[in-house]
C-alpha positions as semicolon CSV with decimal commas, in nm:
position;residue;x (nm);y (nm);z (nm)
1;X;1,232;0,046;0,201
2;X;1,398;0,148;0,545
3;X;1,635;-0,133;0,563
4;X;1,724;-0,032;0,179
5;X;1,776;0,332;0,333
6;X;1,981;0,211;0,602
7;X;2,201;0,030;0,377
8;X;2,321;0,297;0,100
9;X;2,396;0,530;0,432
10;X;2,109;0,746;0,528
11;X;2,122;0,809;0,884
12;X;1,838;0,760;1,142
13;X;1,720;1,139;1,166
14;X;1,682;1,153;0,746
15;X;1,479;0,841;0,763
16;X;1,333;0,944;1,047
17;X;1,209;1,307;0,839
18;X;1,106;1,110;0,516
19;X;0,849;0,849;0,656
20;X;0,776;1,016;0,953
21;X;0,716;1,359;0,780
22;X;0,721;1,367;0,451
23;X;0,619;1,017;0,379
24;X;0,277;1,017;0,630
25;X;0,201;1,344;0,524
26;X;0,165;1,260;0,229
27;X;-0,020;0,963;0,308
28;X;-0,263;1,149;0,494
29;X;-0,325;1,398;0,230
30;X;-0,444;1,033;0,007
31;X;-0,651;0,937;0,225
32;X;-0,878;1,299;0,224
33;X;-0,796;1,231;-0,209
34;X;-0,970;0,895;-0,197
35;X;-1,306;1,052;-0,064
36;X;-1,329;1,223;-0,393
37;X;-1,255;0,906;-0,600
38;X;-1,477;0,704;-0,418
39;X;-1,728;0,952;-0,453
40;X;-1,681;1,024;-0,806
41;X;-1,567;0,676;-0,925
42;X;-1,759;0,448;-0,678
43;X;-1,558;0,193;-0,465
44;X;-1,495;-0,088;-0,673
45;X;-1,287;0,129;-0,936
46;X;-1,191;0,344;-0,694
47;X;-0,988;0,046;-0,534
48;X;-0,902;-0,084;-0,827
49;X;-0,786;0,239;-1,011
50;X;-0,548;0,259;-0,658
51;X;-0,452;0,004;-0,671
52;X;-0,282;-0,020;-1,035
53;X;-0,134;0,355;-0,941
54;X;0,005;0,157;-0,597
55;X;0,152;-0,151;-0,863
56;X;0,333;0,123;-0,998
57;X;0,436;0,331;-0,701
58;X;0,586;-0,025;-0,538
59;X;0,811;-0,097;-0,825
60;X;0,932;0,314;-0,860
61;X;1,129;0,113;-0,548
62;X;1,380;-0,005;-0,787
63;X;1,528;0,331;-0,834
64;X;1,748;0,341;-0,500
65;X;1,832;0,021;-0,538
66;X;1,975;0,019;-0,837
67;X;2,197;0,356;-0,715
68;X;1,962;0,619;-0,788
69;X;2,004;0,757;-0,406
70;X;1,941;1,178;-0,432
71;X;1,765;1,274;-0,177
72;X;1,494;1,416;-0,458
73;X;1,458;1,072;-0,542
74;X;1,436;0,877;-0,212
75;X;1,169;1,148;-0,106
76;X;0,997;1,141;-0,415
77;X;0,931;0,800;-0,414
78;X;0,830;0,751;-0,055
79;X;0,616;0,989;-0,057
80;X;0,428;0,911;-0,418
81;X;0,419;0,571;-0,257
82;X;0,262;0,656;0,027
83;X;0,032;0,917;-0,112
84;X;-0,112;0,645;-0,351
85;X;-0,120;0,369;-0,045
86;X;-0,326;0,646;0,166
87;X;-0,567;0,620;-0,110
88;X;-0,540;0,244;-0,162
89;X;-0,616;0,216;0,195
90;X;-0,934;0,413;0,222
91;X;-1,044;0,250;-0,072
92;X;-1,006;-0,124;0,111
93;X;-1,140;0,019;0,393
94;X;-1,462;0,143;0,283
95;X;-1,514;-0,199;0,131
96;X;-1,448;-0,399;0,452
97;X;-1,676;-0,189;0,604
98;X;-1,906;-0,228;0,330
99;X;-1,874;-0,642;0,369
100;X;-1,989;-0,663;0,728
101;X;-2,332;-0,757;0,831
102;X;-2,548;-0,466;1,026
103;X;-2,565;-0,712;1,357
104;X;-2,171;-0,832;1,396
105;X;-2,046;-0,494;1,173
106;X;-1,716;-0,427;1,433
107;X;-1,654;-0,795;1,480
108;X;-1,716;-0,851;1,094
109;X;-1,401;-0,576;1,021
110;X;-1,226;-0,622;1,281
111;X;-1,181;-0,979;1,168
112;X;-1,092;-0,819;0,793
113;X;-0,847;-0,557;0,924
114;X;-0,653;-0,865;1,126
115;X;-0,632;-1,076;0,806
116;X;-0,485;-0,806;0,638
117;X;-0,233;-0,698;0,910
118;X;-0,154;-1,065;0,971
119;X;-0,091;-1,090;0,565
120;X;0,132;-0,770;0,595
121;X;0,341;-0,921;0,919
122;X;0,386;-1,213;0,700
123;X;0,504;-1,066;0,381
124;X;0,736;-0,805;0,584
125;X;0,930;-1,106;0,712
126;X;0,923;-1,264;0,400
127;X;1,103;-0,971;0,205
128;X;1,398;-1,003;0,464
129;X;1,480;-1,344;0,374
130;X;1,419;-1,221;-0,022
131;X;1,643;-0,930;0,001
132;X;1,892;-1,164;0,055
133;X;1,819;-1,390;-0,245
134;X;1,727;-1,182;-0,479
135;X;1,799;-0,868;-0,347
136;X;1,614;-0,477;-0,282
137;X;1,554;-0,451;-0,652
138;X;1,408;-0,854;-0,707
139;X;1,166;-0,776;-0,380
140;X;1,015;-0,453;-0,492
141;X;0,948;-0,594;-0,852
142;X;0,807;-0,851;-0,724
143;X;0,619;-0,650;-0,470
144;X;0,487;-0,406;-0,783
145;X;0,342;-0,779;-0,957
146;X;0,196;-0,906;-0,675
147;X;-0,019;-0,587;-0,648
148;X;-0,096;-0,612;-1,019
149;X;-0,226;-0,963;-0,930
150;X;-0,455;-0,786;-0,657
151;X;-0,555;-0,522;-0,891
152;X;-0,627;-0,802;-1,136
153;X;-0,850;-0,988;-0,841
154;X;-1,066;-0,628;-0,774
155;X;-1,133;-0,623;-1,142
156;X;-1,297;-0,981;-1,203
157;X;-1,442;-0,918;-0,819
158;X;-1,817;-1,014;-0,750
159;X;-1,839;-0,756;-0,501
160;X;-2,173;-0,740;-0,231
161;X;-2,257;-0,496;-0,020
162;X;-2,472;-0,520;0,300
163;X;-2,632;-0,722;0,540
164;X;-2,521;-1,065;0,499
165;X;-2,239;-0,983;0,285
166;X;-1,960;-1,161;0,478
């Protein structure tokens, strides 16, 4: 969304105070949420329940680019976003974690955690060259039905837990 932000005119400092403020904070307070739904819902729907909130949260996206640019709204939607990836986040984490065996358990994540930063590099250079084709609005719809296609993958999941998982 920064490059989005950039482009209908916020400066640095106001980008600067939504994600690295308003945005994280929010983010932060999701993550401490998502102990209580994983507690109370278990991890599976857990994930999957933030997952469907984060589908929605990544198309809300749409709104500044199709003009809606108040302030209200560009914090308002990085924050909800962020809020509901904090929880998404937790969620995957406690899964990974869950998927490791008990001898190779930090090797077994770390491996997970690089897959999925690897996947994020390559999808954050990918939405540059889709901005340009089919612009902010095309990439964060698209964004919002990819994660519907994840959320869609956690629901039909076969999910194990424990040594031997991985």
């Amino acid at each position: 969304m920064c490059p989005l932000l950039v482009d209908i005119g916020l400066s640095l400092s106001q980008i600067g105070w939504m994600y690295g403020m308003a945005a994280y904070s929010a983010g932060l307070v999701g993550s401490l949420v998502a102990g209580v739904f994983i507690k109370s819902l278990g991890r599976v729907r857990s994930l999957l329940f933030s997952t469907l909130l984060l589908a929605g949260a990544n198309t809300l996206h749409f709104l500044p680019a199709w003009g809606f640019t108040d302030l209200t709204v560009l914090y308002g939607v990085s924050t909800l976003f962020n809020f509901i990836y904090g929880m998404t986040s937790v969620a995957l984490s406690t899964m990974m974690m869950d998927n490791t065996r008990l001898k190779t358990a930090g090797t077994d994540y770390t491996l997970q955690a690089t897959i999925l930063f690897i996947g994020s590099l390559v999808a954050a250079g990918i939405n540059g060259f889709l901005a340009t084709s089919i612009g902010y609005s095309g990439v964060f719809i698209t964004s919002g039905a990819i994660t519907l296609v994840n959320a869609i993958i956690v629901a039909k999941g076969d999910f194990k837990y424990g040594e031997g998982a991985v």
